[in-house]
C-alpha positions as CSV (number, residue, x, y, z in Angstrom):
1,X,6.0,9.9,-16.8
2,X,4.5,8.9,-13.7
3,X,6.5,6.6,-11.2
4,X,5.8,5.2,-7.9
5,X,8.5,4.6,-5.9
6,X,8.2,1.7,-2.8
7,X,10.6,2.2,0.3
8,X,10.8,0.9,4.2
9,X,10.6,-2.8,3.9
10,X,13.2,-5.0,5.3
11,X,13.5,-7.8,7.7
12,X,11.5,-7.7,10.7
13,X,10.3,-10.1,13.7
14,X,7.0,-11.0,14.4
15,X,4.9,-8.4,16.4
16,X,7.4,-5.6,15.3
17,X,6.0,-2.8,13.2
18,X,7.5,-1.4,9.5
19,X,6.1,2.1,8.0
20,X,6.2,1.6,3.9
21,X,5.8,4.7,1.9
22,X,5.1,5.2,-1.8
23,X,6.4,8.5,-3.1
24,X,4.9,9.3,-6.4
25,X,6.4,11.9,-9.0
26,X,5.3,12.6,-12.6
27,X,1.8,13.4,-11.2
28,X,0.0,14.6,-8.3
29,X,-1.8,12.7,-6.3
30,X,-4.6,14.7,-4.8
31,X,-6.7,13.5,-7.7
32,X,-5.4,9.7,-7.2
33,X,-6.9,6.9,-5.1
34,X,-4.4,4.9,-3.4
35,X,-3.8,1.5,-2.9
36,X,-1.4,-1.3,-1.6
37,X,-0.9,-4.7,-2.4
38,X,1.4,-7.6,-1.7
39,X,2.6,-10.7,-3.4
40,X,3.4,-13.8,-0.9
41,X,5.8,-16.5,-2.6
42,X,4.3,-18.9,-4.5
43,X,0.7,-16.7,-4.2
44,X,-0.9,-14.3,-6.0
45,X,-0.9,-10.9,-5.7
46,X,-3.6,-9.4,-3.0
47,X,-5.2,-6.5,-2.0
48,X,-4.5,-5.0,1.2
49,X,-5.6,-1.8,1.3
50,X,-6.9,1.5,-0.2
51,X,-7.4,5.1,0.5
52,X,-9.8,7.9,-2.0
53,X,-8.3,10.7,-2.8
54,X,-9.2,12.5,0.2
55,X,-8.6,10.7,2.5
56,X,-12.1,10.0,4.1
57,X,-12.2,6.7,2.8
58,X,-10.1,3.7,3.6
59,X,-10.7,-0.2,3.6
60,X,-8.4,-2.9,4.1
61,X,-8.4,-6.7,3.6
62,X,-9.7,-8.5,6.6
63,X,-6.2,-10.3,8.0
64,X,-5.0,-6.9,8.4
65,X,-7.9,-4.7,9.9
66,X,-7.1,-3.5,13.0
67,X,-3.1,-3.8,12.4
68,X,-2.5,-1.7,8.8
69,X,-3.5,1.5,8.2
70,X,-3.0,3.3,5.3
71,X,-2.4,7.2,4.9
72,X,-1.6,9.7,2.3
73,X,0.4,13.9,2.4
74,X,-0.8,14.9,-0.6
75,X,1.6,18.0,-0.2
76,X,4.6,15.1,-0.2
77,X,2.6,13.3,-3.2
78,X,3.0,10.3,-0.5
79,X,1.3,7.2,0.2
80,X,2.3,5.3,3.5
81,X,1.2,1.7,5.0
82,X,1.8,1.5,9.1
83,X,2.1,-2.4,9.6
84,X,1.6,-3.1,13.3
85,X,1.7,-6.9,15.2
86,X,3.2,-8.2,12.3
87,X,3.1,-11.9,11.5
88,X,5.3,-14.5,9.3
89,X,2.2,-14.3,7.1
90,X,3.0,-10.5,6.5
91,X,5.9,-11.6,4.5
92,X,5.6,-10.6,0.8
93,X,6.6,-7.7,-1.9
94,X,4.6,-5.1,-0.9
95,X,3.4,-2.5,-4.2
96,X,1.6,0.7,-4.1
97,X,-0.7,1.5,-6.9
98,X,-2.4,4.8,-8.5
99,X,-5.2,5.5,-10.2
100,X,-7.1,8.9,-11.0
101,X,-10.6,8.6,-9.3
102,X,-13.0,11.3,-7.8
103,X,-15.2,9.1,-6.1
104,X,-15.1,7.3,-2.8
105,X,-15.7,3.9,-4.4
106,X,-13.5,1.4,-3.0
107,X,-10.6,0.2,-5.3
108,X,-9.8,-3.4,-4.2
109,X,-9.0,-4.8,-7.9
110,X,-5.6,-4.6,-9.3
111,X,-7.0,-4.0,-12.7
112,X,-8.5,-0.9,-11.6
113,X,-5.1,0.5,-10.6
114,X,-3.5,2.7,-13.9
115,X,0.2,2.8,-12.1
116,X,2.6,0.5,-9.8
117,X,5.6,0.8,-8.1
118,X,8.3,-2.2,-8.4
119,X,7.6,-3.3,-5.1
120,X,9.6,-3.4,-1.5
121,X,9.9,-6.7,0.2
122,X,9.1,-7.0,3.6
123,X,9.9,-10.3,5.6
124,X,8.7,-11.3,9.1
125,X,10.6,-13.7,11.1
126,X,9.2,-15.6,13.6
């Protein structure tokens, strides 16, 4: 059975940084594209961002380029998000997602995504 796990959210201020990580057990990941995605209150749930299997490729949504980057051990069987500069409109649950793919096509779709964790909620006070 393959579970995702979510953990380092919490409460935060604005411009303050939060590493999340998504350890994943039941499988291994080296085969897995990666991605993150949040859910604001009251909003649907986004995409944020995504790593292939490798590593080689990455893309993010565009209010986070530049302060977000996404990462993956595959010898942990570990995703990680670093959130940098964070701002109130940060706050959300935060969900890492799975999927087996050996190609470098961008995964940006939640429907494309086999696997989720339950989440970690991260909050940004301003």
């Amino acid at each position: 059975q393959v579970q995702l796990v979510e953990s380092g959210g919490g409460l935060v201020q604005a411009g303050g940084s939060l590493r999340l990580s998504c350890a994943v057990s039941g499988c291994t990941i080296s085969n897995d594209a990666m991605g993150w995605f949040r859910q604001a209150p009251g909003k649907e749930r986004e995409f944020v961002a995504f790593i292939s299997r490798s590593g080689r490729a990455t893309d993010y949504t565009d209010s986070v380029k530049g302060r977000f980057t996404i990462s993956r051990d595959n010898a942990k069987n570990t995703a990680y998000l670093q959130m940098n500069s964070l701002d109130p409109e940060d706050t959300a649950v935060y969900y890492c997602a799975a999927r087996k793919d050996y190609t470098l096509v961008t995964r940006i779709r939640q429907y494309e995504y086999n696997y989720w964790g339950q989440g970690t909620q991260v909050t940004v006070s301003s």
